[in-house]
C-alpha positions in Angstrom: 57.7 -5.9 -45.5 58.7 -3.1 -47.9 55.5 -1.1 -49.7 58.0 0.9 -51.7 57.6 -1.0 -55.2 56.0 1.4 -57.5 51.9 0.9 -58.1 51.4 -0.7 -62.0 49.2 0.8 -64.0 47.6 -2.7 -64.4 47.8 -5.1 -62.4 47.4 -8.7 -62.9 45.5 -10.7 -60.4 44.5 -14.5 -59.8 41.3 -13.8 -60.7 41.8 -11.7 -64.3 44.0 -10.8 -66.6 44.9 -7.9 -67.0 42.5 -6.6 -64.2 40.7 -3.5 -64.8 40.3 -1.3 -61.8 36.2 -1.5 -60.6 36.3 0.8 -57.9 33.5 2.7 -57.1 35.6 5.1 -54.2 38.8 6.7 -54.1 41.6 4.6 -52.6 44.1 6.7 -50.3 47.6 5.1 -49.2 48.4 5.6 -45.6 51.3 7.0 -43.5 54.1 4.8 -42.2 53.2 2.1 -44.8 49.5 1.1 -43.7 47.2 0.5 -40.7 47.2 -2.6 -38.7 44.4 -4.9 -39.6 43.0 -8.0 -38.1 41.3 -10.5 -40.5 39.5 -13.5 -39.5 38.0 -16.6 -41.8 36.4 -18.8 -39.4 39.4 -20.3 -36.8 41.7 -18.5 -39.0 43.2 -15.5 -38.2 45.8 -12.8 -39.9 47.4 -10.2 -38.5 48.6 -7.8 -41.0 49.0 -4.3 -42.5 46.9 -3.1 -45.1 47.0 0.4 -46.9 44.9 1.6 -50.2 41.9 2.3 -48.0 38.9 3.5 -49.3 35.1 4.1 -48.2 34.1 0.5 -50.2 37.3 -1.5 -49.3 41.2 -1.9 -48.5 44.4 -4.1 -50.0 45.8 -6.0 -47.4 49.4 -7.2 -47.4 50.2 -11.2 -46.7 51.9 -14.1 -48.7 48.9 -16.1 -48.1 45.6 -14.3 -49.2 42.2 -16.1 -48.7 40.8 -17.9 -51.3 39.3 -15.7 -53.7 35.5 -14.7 -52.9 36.0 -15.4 -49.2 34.2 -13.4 -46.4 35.7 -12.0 -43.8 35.4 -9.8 -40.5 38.2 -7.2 -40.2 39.4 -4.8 -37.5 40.8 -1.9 -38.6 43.5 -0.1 -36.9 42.2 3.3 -37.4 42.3 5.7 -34.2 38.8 4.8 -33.4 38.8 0.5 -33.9 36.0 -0.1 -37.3 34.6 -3.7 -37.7 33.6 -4.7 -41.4 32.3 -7.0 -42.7 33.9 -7.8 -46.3 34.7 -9.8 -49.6 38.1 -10.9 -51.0 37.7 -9.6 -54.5 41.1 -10.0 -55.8 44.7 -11.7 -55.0 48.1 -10.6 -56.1 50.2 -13.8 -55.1 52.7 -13.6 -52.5 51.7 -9.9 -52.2 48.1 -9.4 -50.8 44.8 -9.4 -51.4 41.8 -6.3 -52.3 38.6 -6.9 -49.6 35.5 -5.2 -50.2 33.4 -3.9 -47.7 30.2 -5.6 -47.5 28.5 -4.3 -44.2 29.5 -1.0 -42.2 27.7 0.4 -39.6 26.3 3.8 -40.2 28.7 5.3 -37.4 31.5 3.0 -38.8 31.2 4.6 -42.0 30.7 8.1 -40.7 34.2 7.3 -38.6 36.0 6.0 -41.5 35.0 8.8 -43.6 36.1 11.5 -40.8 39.4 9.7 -40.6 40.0 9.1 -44.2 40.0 13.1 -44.9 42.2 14.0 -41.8 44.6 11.7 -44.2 44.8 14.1 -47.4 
């Protein structure tokens, strides 16, 4: 899976048109094209990479989002393992889909915001 297409300045997703960009934190992309991350809906699960992670929420790459406004837990593959809780907010199709973060521990959030500035 290649992440080396060039970022849009808008981007159109299934659920607007053109979508503005909402986000209430800075998004950083990742070395080595993304973490690993472990979504789960239910019985399903996805095994993928994600990258644009912020402290609020991460894009996560697959050819088969879930539906839009889903919940999901994820695992993220950050040196210490983070559990969240989260949202699908928006799908690009074929391409991935933007999760919010709904619930993150206090030492979860503390961890993902030490590891997030090692990354600048």
């Amino acid at each position: 899976m290649s992440t080396a297409a060039a970022t849009p300045s808008t981007v159109h997703c299934s659920n607007a048109s053109p979508a503005i960009d909402q986000r209430k934190s800075v998004r950083r992309n990742l070395p080595q094209g993304g973490i690993p991350v472990i979504c789960q809906r239910g019985s399903r699960v996805l095994l993928s990479k994600a990258n644009g992670l912020g402290e609020r929420g991460i894009f996560i790459f697959t050819t088969s989002p879930f539906p839009l406004g889903s919940s999901l837990t994820l695992e993220l593959g950050t040196p210490h393992e983070i559990r969240v809780f989260a949202r699908v907010r928006s799908t690009l199709p074929a391409l991935g889909m933007g999760v919010e973060f709904l619930a993150l521990s206090e030492e979860s959030k503390a961890l993902l915001h030490r590891w997030l500035s090692s990354q600048t």
